[in-house]
FIGUFI-391259 format. One line per 3 residues: number of its first residue (from 1); their letters; for each residue x, y, z of C-alpha. Coordinates in Angstrom, 3 decimals, always signed. Layout:
BEGIN
NUM> A> X:Y:Z | ...
***
This chain:
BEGIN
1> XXX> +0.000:+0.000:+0.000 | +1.771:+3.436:-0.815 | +2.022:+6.025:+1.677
4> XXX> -0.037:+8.969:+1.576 | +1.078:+12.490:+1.650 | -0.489:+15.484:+2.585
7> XXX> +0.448:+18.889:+1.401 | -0.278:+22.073:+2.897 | +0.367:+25.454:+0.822
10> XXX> -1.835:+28.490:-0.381 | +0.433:+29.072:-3.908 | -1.994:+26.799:-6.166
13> XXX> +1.848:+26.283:-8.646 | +3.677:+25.294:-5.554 | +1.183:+22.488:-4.914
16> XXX> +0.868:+21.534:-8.176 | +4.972:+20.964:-8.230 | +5.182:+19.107:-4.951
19> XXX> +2.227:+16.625:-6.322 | +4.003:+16.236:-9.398 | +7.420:+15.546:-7.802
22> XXX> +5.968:+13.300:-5.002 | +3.137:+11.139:-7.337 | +6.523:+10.233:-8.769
25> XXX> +7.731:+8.593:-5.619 | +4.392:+6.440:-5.947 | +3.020:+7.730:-3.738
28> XXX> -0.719:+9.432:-3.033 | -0.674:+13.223:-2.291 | -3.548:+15.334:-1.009
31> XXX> -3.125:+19.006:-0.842 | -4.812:+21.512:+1.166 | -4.566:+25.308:+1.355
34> XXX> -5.109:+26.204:+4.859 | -4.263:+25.679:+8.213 | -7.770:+24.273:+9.669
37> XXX> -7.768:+21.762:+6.850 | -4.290:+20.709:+7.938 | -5.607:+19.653:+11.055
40> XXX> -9.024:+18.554:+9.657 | -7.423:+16.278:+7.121 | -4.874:+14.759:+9.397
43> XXX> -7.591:+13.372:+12.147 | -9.421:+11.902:+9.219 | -6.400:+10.573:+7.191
46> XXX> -3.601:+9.712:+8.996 | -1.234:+10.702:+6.705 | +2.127:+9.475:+6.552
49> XXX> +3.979:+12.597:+5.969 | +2.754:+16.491:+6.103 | +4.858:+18.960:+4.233
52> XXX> +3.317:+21.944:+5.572 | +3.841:+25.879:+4.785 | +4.418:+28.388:+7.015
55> XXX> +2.018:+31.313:+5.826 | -1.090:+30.056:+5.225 | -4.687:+31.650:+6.278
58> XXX> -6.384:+30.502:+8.970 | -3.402:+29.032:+11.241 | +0.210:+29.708:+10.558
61> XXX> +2.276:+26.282:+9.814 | +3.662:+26.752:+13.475 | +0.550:+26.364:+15.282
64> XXX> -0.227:+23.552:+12.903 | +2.496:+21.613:+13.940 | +2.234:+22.290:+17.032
67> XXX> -1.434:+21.548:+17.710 | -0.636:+18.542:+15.648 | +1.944:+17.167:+18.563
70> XXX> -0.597:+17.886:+20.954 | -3.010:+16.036:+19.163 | -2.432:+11.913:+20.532
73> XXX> -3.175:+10.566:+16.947 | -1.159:+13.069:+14.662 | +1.377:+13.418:+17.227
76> XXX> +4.068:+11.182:+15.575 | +3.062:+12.289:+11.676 | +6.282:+13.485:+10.844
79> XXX> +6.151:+16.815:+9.405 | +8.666:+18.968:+7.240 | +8.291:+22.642:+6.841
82> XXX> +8.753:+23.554:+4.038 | +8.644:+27.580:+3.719 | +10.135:+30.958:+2.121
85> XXX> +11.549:+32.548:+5.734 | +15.252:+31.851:+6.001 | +16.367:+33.058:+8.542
88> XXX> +17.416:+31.153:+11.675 | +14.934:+32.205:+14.151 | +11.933:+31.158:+11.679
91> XXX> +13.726:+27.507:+11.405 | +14.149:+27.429:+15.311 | +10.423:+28.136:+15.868
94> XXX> +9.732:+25.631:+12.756 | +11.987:+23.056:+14.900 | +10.561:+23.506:+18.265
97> XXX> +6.609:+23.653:+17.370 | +7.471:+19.775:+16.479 | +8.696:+19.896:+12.510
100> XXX> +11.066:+17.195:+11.819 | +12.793:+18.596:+9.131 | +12.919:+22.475:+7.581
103> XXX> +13.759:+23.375:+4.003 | +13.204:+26.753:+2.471 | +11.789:+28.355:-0.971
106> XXX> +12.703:+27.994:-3.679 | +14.150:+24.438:-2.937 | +16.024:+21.920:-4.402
109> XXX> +14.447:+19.006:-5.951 | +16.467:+16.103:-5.397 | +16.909:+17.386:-1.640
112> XXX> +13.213:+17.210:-1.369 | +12.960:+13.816:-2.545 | +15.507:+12.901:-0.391
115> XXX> +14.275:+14.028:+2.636 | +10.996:+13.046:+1.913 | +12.197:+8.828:+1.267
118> XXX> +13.916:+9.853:+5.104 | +11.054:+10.730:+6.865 | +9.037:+8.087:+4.935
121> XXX> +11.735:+5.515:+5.858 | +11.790:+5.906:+9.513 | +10.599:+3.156:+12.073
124> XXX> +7.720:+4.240:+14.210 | +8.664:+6.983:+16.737 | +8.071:+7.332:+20.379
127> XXX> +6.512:+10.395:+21.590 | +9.841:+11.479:+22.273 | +10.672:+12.214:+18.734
130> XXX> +13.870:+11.077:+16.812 | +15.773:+10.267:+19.548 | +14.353:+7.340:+21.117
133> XXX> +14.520:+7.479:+25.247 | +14.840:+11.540:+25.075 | +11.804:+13.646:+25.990
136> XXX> +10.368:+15.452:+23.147 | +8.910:+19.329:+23.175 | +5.829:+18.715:+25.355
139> XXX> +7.797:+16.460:+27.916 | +10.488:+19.532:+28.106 | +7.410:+22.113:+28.540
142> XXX> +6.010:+20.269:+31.417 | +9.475:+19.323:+33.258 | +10.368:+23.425:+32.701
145> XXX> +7.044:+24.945:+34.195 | +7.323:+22.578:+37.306 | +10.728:+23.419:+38.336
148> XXX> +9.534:+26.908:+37.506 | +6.664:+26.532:+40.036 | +8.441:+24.954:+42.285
151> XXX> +10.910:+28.042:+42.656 | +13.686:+25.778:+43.840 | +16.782:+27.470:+41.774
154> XXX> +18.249:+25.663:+39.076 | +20.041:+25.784:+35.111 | +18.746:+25.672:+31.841
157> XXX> +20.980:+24.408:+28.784 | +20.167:+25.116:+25.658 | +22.023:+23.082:+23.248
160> XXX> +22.327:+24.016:+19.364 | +24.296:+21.743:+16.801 | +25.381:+24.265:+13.946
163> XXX> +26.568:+23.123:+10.385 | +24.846:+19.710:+10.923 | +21.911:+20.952:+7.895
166> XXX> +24.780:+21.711:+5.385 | +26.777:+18.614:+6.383 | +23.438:+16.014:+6.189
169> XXX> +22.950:+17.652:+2.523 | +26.267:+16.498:+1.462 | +26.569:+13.203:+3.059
172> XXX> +23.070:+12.105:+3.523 | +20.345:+11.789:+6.413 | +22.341:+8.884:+8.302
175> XXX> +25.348:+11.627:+9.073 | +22.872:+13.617:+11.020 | +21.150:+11.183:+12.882
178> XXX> +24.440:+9.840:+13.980 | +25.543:+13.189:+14.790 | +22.779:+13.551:+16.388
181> XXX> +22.667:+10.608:+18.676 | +26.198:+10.720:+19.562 | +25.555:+14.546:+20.767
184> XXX> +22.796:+13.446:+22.627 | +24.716:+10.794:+24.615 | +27.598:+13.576:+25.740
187> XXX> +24.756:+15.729:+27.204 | +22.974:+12.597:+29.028 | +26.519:+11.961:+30.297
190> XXX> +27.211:+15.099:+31.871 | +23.423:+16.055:+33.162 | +22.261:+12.685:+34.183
193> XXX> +26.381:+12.077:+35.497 | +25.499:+13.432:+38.971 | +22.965:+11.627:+40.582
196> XXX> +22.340:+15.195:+43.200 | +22.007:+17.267:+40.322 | +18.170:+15.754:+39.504
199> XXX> +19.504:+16.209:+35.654 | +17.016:+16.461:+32.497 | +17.820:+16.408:+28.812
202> XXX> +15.462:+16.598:+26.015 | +15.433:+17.016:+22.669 | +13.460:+19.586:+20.628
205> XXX> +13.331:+17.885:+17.348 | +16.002:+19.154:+14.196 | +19.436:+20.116:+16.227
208> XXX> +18.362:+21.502:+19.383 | +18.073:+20.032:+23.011 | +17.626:+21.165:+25.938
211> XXX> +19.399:+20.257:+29.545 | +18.030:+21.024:+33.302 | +20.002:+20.792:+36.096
214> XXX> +19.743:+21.747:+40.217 | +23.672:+22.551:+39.717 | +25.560:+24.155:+37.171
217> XXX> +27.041:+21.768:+34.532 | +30.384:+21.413:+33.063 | +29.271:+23.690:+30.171
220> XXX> +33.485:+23.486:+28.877 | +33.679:+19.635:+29.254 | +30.572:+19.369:+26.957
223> XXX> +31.753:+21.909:+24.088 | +35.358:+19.674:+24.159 | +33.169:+16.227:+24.131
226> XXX> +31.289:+17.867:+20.765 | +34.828:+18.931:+19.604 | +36.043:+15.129:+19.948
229> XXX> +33.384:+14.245:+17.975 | +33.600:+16.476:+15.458 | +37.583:+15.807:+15.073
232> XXX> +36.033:+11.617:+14.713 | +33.808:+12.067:+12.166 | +35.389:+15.119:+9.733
235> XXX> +39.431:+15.113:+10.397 | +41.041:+13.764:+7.417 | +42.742:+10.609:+9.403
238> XXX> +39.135:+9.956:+10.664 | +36.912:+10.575:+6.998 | +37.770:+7.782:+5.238
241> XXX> +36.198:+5.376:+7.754 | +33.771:+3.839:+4.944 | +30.687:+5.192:+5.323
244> XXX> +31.180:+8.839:+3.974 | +33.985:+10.466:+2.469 | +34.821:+14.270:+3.784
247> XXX> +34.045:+16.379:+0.363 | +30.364:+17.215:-0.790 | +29.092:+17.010:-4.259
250> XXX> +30.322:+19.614:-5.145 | +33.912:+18.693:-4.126 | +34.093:+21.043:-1.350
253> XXX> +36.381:+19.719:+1.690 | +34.631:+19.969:+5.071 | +36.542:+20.151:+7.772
256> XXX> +35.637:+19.983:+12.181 | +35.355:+23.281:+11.881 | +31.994:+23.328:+9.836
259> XXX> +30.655:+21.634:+12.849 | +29.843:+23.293:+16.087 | +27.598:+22.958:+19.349
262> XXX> +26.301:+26.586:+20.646 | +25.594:+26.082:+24.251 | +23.744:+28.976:+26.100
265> XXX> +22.763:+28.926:+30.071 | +20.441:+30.317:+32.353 | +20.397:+30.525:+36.172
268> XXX> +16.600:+30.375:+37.100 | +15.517:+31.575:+40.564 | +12.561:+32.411:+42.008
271> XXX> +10.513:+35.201:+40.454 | +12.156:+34.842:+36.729 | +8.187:+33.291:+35.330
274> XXX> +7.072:+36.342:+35.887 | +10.204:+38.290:+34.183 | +9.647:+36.025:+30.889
277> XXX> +5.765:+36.606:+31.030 | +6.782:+40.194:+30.858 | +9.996:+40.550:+28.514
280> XXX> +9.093:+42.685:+25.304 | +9.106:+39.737:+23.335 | +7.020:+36.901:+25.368
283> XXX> +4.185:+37.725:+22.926 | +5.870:+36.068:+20.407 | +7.190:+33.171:+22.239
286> XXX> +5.234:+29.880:+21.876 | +6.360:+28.071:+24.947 | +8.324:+28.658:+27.975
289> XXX> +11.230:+26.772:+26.488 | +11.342:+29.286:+23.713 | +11.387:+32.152:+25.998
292> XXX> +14.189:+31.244:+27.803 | +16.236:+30.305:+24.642 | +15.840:+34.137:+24.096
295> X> +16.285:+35.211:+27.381
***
């Protein structure tokens, strides 16, 4: 039976091109041009993937997604935004309202078709996302506004693997999701490492993740962990190692420094809920997790 795809967009072309390009995978597209028929379609369909836009009427493509995670019997559709904003913020929110994957306009064909056999290829997912045995966005939420409740101080990690997008173009989806799960198993290491420390690490779908911890972590240790790994997988001794070669298509060399983990932390006390509820921005912010990313 072929997998079904559903395709959210408002530009009648652009949805003519995606069913085109995807009918050719074999399998069956349906297309819809606003948000409440995202979510209308995907109770009564079950698709297998949802490419969804971010500007549409009705509901933006981020409150899509995210009301699709919330939703028990959508919540492990995977989803790839698929939208004309560039710029980082836009692919952070994309990430964290529960997208799996984020490409921008005007996009690339063969990419597309690659991601799209990814997503379609991937065993079935826990409700932690990708990363099997991590919490996912909603788990993080929850754990975040209960130590914030609670008032008891403590940090918040926010972990950010840069270059990994560029680097899974060249050498394919499996580089990432190795990447990906060897990253992850440095930060359980040093959070979950000290029994007293009550840690918590989650990941937000795409590169991020996020750490919690009742004491402040070895935030250098960590970046020279990612360093190690980065040195394993894209140092010239270490790129011929079978699976990958070190130069893209387009015969450009990538190095360990094309790969890099951003790592930002925040002390929270007592009374900081109520600074984020009232920080110039917290309209915009979609979660607590988001706010203190830009806090």
């Amino acid at each position: 039976m072929s997998a079904t795809i559903m395709i959210a967009d408002d530009n009648e072309r652009i949805l003519q091109v995606l069913a085109r390009v995807l009918e050719g995978l074999g399998t069956e597209v349906v297309t819809v041009k606003d948000g409440r028929s995202v979510l209308a379609v995907a109770r009564q369909k079950a698709p297998d993937l949802i490419i969804l836009d971010v500007r549409m009427p009705g509901f933006d493509g981020y409150q899509v997604c995210a009301a699709l995670r919330e939703y028990a019997p959508t919540r492990e559709i995977p989803i790839l935004m698929l939208t004309g904003l560039s710029g980082e913020s836009e692919r952070l929110l994309g990430l964290q309202a529960g997208a799996d994957r984020y490409m921008t306009k005007p996009f690339d064909i063969s990419e597309l078709r690659q991601q799209v056999e990814s997503l379609l290829g991937r065993l079935p997912r826990t409700p932690a996302g990708p990363l099997a045995g991590l919490p996912g966005p909603s788990e993080i939420e929850r754990e975040l506004a209960g130590r914030l409740r609670v008032g008891r101080p403590f940090w918040f990690y926010h972990a950010e693997i840069r270059g990994l997008s560029e680097l899974s173009r060249a050498y394919g989806p499996a580089f990432g999701e190795e990447i990906l799960r060897r990253t992850a198993a440095i930060l359980v290491g040093e959070a979950r490492g000290r029994p007293e420390s009550q840690g918590f690490v989650g990941h937000l779908r795409g590169e991020g993740f996020v750490m919690l911890s009742g004491e402040r972590l070895d935030a250098q240790g960590i970046q020279r962990g990612f360093e190690r790994l980065a040195l394993e997988f894209l140092a010239p001794e270490g790129a011929g190692r079978g699976w990958y070669a070190a130069v893209d298509p387009e015969e450009r060399a990538f190095g360990p420094e094309d790969l890099n983990l951003e790592l930002k932390e925040v002390r929270c006390e007592r009374g900081l809920a109520g600074r984020l509820g009232k920080a110039p921005w917290a309209g915009r912010a979609r979660s607590v997790t988001e706010r203190l990313i830009n806090y």
